[in-house]
N, C-alpha and C positions, 0 to 999 in steps of 0.2 A: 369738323364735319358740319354741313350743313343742315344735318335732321338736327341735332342736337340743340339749333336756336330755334326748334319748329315747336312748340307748347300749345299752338290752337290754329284754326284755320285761319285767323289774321295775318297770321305770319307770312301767311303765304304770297301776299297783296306785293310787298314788296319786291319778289324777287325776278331778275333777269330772263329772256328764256331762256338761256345756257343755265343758270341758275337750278331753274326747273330741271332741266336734263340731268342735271347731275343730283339733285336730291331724287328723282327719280331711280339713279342707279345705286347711290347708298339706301333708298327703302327697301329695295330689293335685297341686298346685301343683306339687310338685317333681316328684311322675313328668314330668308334662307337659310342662316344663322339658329332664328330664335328656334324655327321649325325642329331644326334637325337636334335639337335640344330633347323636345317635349312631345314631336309630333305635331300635326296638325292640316289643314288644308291650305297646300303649297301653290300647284300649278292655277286656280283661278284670281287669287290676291297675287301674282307674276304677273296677269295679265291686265290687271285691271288697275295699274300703277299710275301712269298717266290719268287715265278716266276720274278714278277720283280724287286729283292734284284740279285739273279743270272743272270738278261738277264744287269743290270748295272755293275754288277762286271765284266763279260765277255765282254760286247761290251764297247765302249767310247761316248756316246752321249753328243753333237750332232754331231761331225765327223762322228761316224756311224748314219743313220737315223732308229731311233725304231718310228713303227709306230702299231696303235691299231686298231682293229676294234672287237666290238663292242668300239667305244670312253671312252662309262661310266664307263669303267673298268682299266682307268689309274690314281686313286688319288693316286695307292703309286707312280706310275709313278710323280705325278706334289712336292709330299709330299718330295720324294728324291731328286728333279733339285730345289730346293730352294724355294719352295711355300707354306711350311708348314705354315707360319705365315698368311697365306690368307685364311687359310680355317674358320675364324672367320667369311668371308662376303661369304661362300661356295654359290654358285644360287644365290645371293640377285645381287639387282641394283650396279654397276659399280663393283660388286667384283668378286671371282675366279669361272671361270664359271665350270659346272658340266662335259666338256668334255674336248679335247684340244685341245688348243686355243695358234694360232699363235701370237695373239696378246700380249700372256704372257707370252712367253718363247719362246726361241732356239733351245728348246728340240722338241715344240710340231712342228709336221710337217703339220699335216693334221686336219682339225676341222670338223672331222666324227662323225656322234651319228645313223646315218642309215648305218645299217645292211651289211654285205657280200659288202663291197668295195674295202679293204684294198688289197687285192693279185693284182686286177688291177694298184691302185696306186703302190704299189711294182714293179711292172713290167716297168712300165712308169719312176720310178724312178732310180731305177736298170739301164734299159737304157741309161739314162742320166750321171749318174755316171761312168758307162763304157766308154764313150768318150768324160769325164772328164778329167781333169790335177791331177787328183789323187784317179783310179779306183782301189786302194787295202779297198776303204771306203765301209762297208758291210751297206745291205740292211735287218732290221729284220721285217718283217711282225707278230705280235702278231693278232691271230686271233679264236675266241672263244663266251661261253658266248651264243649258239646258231647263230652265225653267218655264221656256213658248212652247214643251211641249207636253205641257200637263191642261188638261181639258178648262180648269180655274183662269187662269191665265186667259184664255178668249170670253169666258162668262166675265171677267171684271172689265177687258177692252170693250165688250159691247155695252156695257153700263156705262161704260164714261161718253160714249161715242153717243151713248142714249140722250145722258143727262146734259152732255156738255159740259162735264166739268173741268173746271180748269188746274191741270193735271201736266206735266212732262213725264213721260216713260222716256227712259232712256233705254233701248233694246243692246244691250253687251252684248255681240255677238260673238263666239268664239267657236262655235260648230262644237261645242260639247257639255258634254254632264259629267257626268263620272271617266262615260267612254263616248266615243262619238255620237253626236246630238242622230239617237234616229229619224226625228222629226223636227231639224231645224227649221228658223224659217223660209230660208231660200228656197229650201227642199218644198214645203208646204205650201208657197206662193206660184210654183210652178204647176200648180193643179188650175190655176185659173187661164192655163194655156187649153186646157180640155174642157172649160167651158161653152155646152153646146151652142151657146150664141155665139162666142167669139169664134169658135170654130168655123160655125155656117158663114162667119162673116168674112175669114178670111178665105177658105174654099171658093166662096165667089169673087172676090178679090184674084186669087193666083188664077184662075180659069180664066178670069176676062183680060188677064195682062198676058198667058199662054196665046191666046189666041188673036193679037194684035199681031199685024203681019207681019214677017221679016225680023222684029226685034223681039217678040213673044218672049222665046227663050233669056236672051240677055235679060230681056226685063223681071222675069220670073225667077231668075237667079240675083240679080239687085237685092229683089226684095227680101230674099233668105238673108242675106248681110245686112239690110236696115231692122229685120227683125230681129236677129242676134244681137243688135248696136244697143235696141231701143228698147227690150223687151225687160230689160233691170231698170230703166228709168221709166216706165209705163206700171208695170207689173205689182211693184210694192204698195204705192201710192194709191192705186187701185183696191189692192186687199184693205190694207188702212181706212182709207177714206168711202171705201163703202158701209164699214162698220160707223163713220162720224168723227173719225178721228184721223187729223195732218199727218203727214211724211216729213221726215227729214230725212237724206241718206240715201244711201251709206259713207259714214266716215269714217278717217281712219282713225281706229283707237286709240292712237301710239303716239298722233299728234295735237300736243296740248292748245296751241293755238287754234287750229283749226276747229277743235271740240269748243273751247272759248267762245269765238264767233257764234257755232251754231247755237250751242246753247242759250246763248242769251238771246238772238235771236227768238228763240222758242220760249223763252221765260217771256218774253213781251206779248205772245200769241194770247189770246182772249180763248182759250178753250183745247181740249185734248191734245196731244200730240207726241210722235214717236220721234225721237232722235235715233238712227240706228247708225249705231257704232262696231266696228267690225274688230275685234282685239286678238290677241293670240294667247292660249292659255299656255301657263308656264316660260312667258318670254322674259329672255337675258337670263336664265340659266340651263345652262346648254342641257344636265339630266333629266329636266324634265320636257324641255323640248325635243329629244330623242325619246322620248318616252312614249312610243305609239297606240301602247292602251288608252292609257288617261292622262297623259302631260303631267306625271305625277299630283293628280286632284289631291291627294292627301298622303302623307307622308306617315309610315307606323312612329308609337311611342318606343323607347328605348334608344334613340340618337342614332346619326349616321352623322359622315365628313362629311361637312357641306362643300371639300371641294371637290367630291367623286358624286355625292349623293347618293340614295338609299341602294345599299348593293341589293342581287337576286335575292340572297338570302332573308333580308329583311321584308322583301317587297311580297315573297310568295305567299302562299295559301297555308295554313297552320289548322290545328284543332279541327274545330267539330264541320269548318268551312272545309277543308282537306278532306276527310271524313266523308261528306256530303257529295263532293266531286267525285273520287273515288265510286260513290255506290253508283251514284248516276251515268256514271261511264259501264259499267257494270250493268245496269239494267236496261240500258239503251240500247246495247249487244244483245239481249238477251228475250226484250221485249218490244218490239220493232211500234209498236203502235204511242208507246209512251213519247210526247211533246215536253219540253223545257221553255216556262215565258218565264221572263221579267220583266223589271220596269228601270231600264237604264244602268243596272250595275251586273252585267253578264262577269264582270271580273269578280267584285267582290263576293258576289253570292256563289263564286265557283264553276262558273257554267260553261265558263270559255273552252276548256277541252269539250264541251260537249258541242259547245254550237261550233268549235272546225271539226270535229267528226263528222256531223250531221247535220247542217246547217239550214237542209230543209225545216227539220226538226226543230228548228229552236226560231225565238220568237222574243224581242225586244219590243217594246208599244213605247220607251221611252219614259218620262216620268208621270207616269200614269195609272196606278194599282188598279182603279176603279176598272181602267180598258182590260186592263191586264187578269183579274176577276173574272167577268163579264165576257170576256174573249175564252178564255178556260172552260167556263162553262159550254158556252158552243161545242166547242172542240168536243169537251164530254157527250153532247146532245150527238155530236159524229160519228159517237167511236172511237176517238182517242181516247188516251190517258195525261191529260195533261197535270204535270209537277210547277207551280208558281211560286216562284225563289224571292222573296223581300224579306227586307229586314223585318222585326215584328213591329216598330215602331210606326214602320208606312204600312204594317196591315191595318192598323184600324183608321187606313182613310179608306179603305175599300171595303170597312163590314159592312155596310149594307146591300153591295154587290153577293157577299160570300154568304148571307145572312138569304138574302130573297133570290139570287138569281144562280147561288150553287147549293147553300141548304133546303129552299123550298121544292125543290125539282129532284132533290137529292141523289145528287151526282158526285160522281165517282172523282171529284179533284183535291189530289194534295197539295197541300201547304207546308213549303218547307219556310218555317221561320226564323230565318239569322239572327245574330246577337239580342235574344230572346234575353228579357230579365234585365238586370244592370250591369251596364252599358260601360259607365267610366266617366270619361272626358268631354264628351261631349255633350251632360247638363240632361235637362231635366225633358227636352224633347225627343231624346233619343233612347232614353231609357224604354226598354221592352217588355214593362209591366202589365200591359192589359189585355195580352192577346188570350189568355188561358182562360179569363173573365169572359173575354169576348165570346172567345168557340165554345164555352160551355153554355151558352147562351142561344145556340146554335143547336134547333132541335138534330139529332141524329148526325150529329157530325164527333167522329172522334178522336182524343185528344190524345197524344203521345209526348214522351219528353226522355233524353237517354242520360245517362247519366255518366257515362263514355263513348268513347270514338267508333268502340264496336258494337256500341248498341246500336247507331243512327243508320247502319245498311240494313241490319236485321230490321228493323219499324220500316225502313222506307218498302221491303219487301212484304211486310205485313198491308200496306195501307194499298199496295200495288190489289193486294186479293180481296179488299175491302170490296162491296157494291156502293157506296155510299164516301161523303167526303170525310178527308182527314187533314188534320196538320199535326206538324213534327215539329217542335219548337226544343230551340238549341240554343246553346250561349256563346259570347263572343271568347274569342282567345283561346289558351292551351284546352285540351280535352283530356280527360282522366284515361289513363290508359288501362286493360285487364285483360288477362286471360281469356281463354274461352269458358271454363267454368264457370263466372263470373255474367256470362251473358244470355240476359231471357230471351223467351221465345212466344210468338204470337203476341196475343192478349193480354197473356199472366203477367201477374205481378213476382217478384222475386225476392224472398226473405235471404238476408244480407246476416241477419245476427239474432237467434236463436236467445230471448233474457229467460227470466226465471222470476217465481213469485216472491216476495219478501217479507220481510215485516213491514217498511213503507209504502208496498202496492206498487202493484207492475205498472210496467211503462211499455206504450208500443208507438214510436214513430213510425210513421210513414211519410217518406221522403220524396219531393222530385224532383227528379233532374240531378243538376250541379248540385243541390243539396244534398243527396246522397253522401258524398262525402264528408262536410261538415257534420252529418246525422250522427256518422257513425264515428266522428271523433266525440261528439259530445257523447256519447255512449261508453268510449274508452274512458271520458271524464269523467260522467256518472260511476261508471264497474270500479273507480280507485276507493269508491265513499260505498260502494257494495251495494248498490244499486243495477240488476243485470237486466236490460234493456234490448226489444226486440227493435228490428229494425227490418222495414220494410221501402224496399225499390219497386216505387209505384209503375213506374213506366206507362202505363196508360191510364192518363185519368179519367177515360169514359172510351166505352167503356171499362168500372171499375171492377178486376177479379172477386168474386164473390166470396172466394179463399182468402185471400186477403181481408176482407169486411171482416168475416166471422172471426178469424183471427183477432185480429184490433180488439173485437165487438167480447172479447174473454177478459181483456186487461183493464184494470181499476183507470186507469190515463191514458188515454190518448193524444199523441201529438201531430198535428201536421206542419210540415214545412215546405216551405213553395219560394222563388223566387220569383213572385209574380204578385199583381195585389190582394191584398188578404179579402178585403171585402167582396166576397163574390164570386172568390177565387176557387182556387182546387180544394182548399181546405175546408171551403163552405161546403162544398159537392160533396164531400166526402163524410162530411158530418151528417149530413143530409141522410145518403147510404147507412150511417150507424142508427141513425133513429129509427129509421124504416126497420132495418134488421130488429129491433127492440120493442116493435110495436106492444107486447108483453109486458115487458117489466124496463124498466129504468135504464136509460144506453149511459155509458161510459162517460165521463165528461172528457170533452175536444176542447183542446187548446191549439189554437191554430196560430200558427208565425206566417208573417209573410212581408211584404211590404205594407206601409200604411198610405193611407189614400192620401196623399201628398205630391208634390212636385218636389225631387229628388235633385240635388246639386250635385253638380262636374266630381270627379274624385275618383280614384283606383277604385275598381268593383272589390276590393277587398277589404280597402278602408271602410265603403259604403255600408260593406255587408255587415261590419263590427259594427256599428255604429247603427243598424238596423237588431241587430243580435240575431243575425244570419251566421255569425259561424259559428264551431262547435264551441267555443267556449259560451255563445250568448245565448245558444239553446241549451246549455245543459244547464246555465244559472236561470234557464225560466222554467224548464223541467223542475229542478230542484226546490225553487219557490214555489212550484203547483203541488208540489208532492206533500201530504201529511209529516206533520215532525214529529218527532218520538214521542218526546212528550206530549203532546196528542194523543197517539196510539195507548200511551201509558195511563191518562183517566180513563 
């Protein structure tokens, strides 16, 4: 095989262009392979095969700095600098992470996996290279994959177009993100057709050619077909170059030659420039290119045959995402004024059944939280009820949206936040620690969290009767299943486990969310050593049940646990609530578990959690270390 003599981008000088073709269809081969292993982000590294076989032949990395954005879409990038033998530990604990990662190579510059960054970083870098000791080193921005439609992405092209830096964007064009690009840029380029100048201009254009005699018409119709001909070859270069910044394009992605030419072309340019390249996500393997969501963007953990590809059963909606779809189908019937936005993942966040119900209803902005925030609130300012579905990880690029323009106004919008807490495999950007920190941060905005599949209908119908904002923050993957008994109502919080006092002083957790669970094994832990331990299911962390407080507020220890960061987090809020309660005499001492203020590595959320002393064995051995020891007791 031909990958297998490939160790670094030099390799690549030498080969034929059949040569090319064909290691192009063994890299593919093996993505698809490694994928269906480990999981991973499938259909945009299919597409972008060729692209960067050509941006390595052309440039010299890492002298020249190639940088991505979207991140997830450089494995043939990491596959060609020497990392192909890693993709065996592809997302798993200490191996090759799913984006790039300064930590593993020289190549990778930047450890981006969030959206519309990269033309800023280019600009910044660019700069610095300019008054360098050796400013002939080119700057490539690869940027694609749905990333032109995040508002960052025109702030960084109008800085370079500003400065003039000497810069290559390569635009990947693929018409998607997750799910079809809602604001690609073909789509977005087409708005400079309704520019009132050009408008007036050609209005009197078409009237002066109507009204020449005899040919009027033919000639009025010509010009509809030279406008159709010319309006791709006028149009781009226009939006481009009015910001400061050359055109190249559109090329086709798929052929290396051609990309060759241009690009180097464009590396010789004295100043900004877009190469736009037109690619196909998920191409040369047929399941994700029948895949009319999202060209399979990303592929679940746990394996599929890579030569069927991920069956339905793999691909569909699970846990606390199922859960969430369900209620909102449900209150959509129910409550005609309620709206559904996201920002480019209508699949993942569960939405899809709601926006073909009700399509008026539902609202994609693309990859853009901040519009999508900021849009929500409107909506509230209308009369609607708008629910805005993101992961928690891209909530905090829109808290200052959610923070001034939905809490200051204080309106009535939910936040349902997905794979809230740790995450897994996808590192230390995707992880959903700070949103709990965030919204409590957030005067009068209140916080929820379930700790099963049947809590999250009950809260989303609580937050429906709120006057004021909410978010519901959930975790990724399976959801704890329970009875009805088992499940609160409103506000209240819900004691779970009833302890007793002892001779080494009660204990009262209060737990939230997914933690709940592990609380109340460390509880089964503790009651073996005779230690009986209350347990309380927060569910709402603000507002917090005052029954709950005072409760807590009776036992010698207090614990909180959260799967969110400690600092600042639920646990502080809550200790906060204890001392008030105490302003009297002496409150309880709080020990609070959570995350620590760190950047979190790739790994099973299970592993992670041990290894944090998030599950019940790691809280019961820090219960048990806080708790007075007998001999103690006994002077």
């Amino acid at each position: 095989m031909l990958l297998e003599s490939i160790t670094s981008p030099a390799d690549l000088a030498r080969l034929s262009e059949q040569e090319l073709a064909t290691l192009a269809g063994e890299i593919r081969r093996f993505i698809v392979q490694a994928v269906s292993v480990n999981g991973g982000h499938l259909g945009s590294n299919l597409g972008a095969v060729e692209l960067t076989l050509a941006l390595h032949r052309v440039f010299s990395s890492p002298r020249d700095t190639l940088l991505w954005d979207t991140g997830h879409q450089a494995y043939v990038h990491k596959i060609l600098t020497g990392r192909r033998d890693m993709f065996a530990t592809l997302r798993q604990s200490g191996g090759l992470s799913g984006y790039p990662s300064r930590a593993e190579s020289v190549h990778d510059w930047v450890e981006n996996s969030h959206a519309s960054t990269i033309l800023s970083y280019a600009h910044g870098i660019a700069a610095a290279v300019a008054r360098s000791s050796h400013p002939d080193r080119r700057v490539v921005a690869v940027i694609g994959d749905g990333a032109m439609t995040g508002g960052m992405a025109y702030e960084g092209l109008n800085n370079l177009g500003h400065s003039g830096s000497r810069v290559v964007v390569v635009l990947n064009d693929n018409g998607r993100s997750y799910a079809p690009t809602i604001s690609r840029l073909s789509e977005s380029l087409t708005r400079l057709r309704l520019h009132p100048g050009l408008r007036s201009m050609r209005s009197r254009i078409e009237e002066g050619l109507r009204d020449i005699p005899r040919v009027g018409n033919l000639a009025y119709s010509g010009l509809q077909g030279f406008k159709s001909a010319v309006r791709e070859v006028i149009e781009p270069p226009l939006f481009f170059e009015t910001l400061g910044v050359r055109y190249v394009g559109p090329i086709d992605g798929h052929d290396i030659a051609g990309m060759e030419a241009a690009l180097r072309q464009a590396a010789a340019y004295d100043g900004p420039i877009v190469v736009h390249v037109l690619t196909q996500k998920g191409r040369g393997y047929a399941p994700a290119e029948n895949d009319d969501e999202k060209c399979l963007h990303d592929a679940p953990q746990g394996g599929f045959d890579p030569a069927v590809g991920p069956g339905k059963a793999a691909t569909a909606l699970k846990g606390y995402t199922m859960a969430f779809n369900e209620a909102m189908m449900s209150i959509g019937e129910r409550h005609p004024q309620v709206v559904a936005i996201t920002a480019a993942m209508p699949g993942p966040t569960g939405l899809l059944p709601f926006a073909a119900r009700w399509p008026e209803r539902f609202f994609d902005v693309g990859i853009a939280e901040q519009t999508a925030v900021t849009s929500a609130a409107g909506m509230a300012l209308g009369g609607l009820r708008p629910v805005v579905a993101v992961y928690s990880t891209f909530f905090s690029r829109a808290f200052d949206q959610a923070n001034l323009d939905v809490g200051l106004h204080g309106l009535p919008v939910i936040f349902a936040l997905d794979r809230a807490g740790i995450t897994g495999p996808d590192g230390p950007s995707h992880h959903g620690v700070l949103d709990m920190a965030l919204c409590l941060k957030i005067p009068g905005m209140a916080v929820m969290a379930p700790s099963s599949a049947q809590e999250l209908p009950v809260m989303l119908e609580t937050a429906l009767e709120l006057t004021g904002p909410a978010a519901i923050r959930y975790p990724r993957g399976a959801a704890r299943q329970v009875s009805p008994d088992q499940v609160g109502t409103g506000l209240h919080a819900r004691k779970t486990r009833r302890g007793r006092f002892s001779a080494s002083g009660s204990v009262c957790i209060l737990a939230v969310g997914n933690m709940v669970q592990p609380s109340e094994e460390a509880a089964d832990i503790l009651a073996a050593d005779g230690a009986e331990v209350t347990v309380w299911d927060v569910r709402v962390v603000r507002p917090l049940d005052p029954q709950m407080i005072a409760d807590a507020g009776r036992h010698d220890l207090v614990v909180t646990v959260e799967d969110g960061i400690r600092s600042g987090g639920a646990g502080s809020h809550m200790a906060d609530a204890l001392a008030d309660l105490h302003e009297t005499r002496i409150s309880p001492p709080v020990l609070i578990l959570g995350v620590p203020t760190a950047y979190i590595a790739h790994g099973s959320p299970e592993r992670i959690h041990a290894q944090l002393g998030l599950d019940g064995a790691g809280i019961a051995a820090a219960i048990a270390k806080s708790l007075p020891r007998h001999d103690d007791l006994d002077e």
